[in-house]
N, C-alpha and C positions, 0 to 999 in steps of 0.2 A: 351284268357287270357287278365285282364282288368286288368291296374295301378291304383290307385286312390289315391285319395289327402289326404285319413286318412293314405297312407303310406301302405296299404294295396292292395293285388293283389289277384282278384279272377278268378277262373278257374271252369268248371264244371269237376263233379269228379260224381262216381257212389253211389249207396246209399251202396253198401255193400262193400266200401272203408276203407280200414281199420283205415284212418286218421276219415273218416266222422263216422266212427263206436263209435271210441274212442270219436268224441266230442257228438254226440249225448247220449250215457252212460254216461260220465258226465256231459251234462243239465240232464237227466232224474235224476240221483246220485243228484243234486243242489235240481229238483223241489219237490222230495220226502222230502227230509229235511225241506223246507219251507212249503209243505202243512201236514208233518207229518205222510207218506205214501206212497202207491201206486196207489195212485184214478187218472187214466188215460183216460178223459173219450173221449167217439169214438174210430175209428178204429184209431188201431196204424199203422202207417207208414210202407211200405215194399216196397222189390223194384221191385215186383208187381204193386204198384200203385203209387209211385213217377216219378213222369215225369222229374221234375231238381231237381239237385243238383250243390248246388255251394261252395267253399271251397273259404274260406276267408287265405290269409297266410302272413305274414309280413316280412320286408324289407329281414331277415335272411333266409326265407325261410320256416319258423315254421306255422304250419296249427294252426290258433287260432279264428277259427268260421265258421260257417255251416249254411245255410238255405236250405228247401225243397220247390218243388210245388208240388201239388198233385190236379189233375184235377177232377173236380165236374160235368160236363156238361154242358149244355148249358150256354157257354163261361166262364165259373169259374174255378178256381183255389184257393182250402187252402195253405194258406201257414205255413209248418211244420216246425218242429227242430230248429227255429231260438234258435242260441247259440254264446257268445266272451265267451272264456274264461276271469278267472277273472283280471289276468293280463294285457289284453288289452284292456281293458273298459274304455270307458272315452275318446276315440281316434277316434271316429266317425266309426268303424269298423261295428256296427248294421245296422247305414244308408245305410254303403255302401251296406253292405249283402242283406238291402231289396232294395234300389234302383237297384241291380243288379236282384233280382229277379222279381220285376216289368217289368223288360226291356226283361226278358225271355218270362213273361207271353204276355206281348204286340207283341213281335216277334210267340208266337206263336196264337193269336189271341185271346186268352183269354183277358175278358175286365172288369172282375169283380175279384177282392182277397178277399176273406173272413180268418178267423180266430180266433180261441180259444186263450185263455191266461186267466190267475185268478189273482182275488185281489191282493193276495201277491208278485204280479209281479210288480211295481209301474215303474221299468225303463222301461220294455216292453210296460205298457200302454201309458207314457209318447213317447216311440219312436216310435207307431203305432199312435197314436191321433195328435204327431204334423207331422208327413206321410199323413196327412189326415184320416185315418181310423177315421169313425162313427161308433157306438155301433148299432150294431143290435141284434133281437132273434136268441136263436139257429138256428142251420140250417143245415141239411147233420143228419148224424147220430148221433150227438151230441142232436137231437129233442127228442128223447124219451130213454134217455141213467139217469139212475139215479145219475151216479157218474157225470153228469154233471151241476148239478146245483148250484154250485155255481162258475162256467165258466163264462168270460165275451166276447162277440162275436164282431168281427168288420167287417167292410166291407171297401174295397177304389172301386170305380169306374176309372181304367186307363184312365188318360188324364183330370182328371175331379179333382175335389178342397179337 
């Protein structure tokens, strides 16, 4: 378990947690209303192939955000479900969630993160591009998936800018 300075403390938790269940159902519940749907593209997540999960909870105790990793091979890692809820936005609680899950991936020797997120996401893109994340092409099963084009891809390189 990690304390952090956004006030937040995270813990690994399992993906079929009933906390992480509940937050991932409402990012999925948020992303549907914003693209107007259920266009999901790639595989969905299961805890088949999630390797971390990390549960974000603040000062009270209250579970208020969730990230996944999910291993690609040769040394990759997507990273899934990033979710705050809306109430604790604005708190740095995103950073922490993805600096914590950087630190999983580097412990486990994975040295590349990629990942999905779309337009309508403007805080997402804003707190993966200043993490360093660069725009890459599709990648993984998102390559020849039709519901995913209009996806935008990023990449961070562990340890690197």
């Amino acid at each position: 378990m990690t304390t952090t300075d956004a006030g937040a403390t995270l813990s690994p938790a399992a993906w079929d947690d009933d906390e992480v269940q509940r937050l991932t159902a409402a990012q999925q519940a948020e992303l549907r209303e914003r693209y107007d749907g259920d266009l999901e593209p790639g595989a969905k997540p299961s805890a088949a192939d999630v390797a971390v999960v990390l549960l974000a909870r603040d000062a009270a105790g209250s579970a208020v955000g969730c990230g996944a990793l999910r291993p690609l091979g040769e040394g990759a890692a997507e990273v899934k479900r990033m979710y705050v809820v809306p109430e604790a936005r604005g708190r740095g609680v995103s950073k922490v969630l993805l600096a914590g899950l950087e630190a999983a991936a580097a412990e486990r020797g994975w040295t590349t993160l990629r990942l999905e997120t779309g337009p309508r996401q403007p805080e997402a893109i804003r707190l993966y591009e200043g993490a360093g994340y660069r725009p890459i092409p599709a990648f993984g099963a998102y390559v020849d998936d039709p519901d995913a084009g209009c996806s935008l891809y990023y990449e961070r390189v562990l340890g690197g800018a």
